[in-house]
N, C-alpha and C positions, 0 to 999 in steps of 0.2 A: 385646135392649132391648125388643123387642116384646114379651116375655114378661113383662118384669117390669112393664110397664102393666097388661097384660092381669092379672096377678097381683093388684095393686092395687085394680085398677077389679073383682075378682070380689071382696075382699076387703070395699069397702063396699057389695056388691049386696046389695040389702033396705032400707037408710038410705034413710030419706027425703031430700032432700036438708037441708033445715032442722034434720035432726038429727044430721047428721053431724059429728065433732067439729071443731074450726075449726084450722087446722093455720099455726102460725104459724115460717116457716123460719130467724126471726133470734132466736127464743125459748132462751134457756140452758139448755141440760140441765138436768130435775128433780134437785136434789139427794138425793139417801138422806141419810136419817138413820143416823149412827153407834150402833151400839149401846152402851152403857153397861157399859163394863167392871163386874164385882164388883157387879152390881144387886142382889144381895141387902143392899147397904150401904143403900139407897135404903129397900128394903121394912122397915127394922129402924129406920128414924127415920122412917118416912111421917106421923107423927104430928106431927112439928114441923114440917112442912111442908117440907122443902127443896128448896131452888130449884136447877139445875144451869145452868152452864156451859160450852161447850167452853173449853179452856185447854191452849194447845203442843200438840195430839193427844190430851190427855187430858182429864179429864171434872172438873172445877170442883165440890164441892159447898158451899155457902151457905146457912145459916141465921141468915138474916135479912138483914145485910150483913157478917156474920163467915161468913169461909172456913173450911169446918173438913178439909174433906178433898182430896184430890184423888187421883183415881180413876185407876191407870196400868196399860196392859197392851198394851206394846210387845212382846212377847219380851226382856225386856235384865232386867239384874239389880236395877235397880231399880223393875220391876216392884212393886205391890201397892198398897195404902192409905197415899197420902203425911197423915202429921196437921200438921194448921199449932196453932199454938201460942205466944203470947207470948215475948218472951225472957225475959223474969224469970220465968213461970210453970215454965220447962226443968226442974226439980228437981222439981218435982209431978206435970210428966206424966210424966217417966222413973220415976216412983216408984212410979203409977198404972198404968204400962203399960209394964213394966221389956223388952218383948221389941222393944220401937224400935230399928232402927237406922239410922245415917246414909245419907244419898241418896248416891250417889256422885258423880253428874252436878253438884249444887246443892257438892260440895265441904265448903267449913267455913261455909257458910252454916246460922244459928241461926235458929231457930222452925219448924223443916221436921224430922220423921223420917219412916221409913218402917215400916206393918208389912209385911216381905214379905214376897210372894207363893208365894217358894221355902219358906219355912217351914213345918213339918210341923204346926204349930199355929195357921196364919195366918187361918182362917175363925173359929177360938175367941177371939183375939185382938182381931179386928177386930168380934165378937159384943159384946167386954169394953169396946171405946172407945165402941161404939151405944149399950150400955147406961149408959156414964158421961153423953152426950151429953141422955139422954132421962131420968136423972136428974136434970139442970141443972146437972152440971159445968161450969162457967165459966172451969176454966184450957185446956180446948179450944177450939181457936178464935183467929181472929184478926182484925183489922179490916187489910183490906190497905191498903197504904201508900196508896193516889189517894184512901183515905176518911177518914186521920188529917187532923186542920186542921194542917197549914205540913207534912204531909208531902214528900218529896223528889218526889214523883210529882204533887202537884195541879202546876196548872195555874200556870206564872208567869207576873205581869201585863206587860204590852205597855211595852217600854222603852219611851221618848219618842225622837224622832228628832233629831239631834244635827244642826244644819246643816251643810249642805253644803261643803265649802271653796269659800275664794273664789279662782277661778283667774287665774292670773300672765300679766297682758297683754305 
């Protein structure tokens, strides 16, 4: 125990005391930042500015208030570039970007494919969706549900409270 003071106290010898850094023992661990799966997605639209996200472990990306991508690199098979996408648009972007396949996780949920990861052509693919993006393709992308007006996700308004029964003397 002696040692490990003494280890300490050599440790900030030279500090003046005022500059020593102020050590606070109820403070939370500094977080790390996650690195960004597939950042090359990032560097090929930096132009349209996109905003990122954490989202379930993976990485959100938003341009503007439409999601367009989301960035997966668990180990699992649904690993790679998830593209969100209208549901009525499904026919333009499959047609646009015919090497989409379904998430496996999301099931038969619509407006969700994946380029993935395992694909021997997945860095040229996801090259092909940047470039659709920073042309001003408009069937990528989606407005997620908490920012449609009456979508299932905003916020509903506060019942009114119903009186109380009146209890049985």
């Amino acid at each position: 125990m002696h040692s490990d003071i003494a280890s300490r106290n050599h440790a900030l010898q030279g500090w003046p005391m005022a500059a020593r850094p102020p050590v606070d023992p109820f403070a939370p661990a500094p977080r790390r930042a996650r690195a960004v799966p597939f950042d090359f997605v990032l560097e090929h639209i930096s132009a349209l500015h996109p905003v990122t996200r954490p989202m379930f472990g993976c990485t959100a990306v938003y341009l503007d208030e439409r999601i367009v991508f989301v960035l997966r690199q668990k180990g699992g098979e649904d690993d790679g570039v998830w593209v969100a996408y209208e549901r009525d648009a499904e026919a333009q972007v499959r047609a646009l970007l015919p090497t989409l396949e379904p998430i496996v996780i999301l099931g038969s949920t619509r407006g969700w494919r994946k380029l993935s990861a395992a694909s021997a052509s997945f860095e040229a693919d996801v090259l092909r969706a940047c470039a659709l993006l920073r042309a001003g393709e408009t069937c990528l992308g989606k407005l997620p549900e908490s920012r449609k007006k009456g979508g299932p996700a905003t916020r509903a308004k506060p019942r009114a409270r119903s009186p109380a029964p009146k209890a049985k003397r």
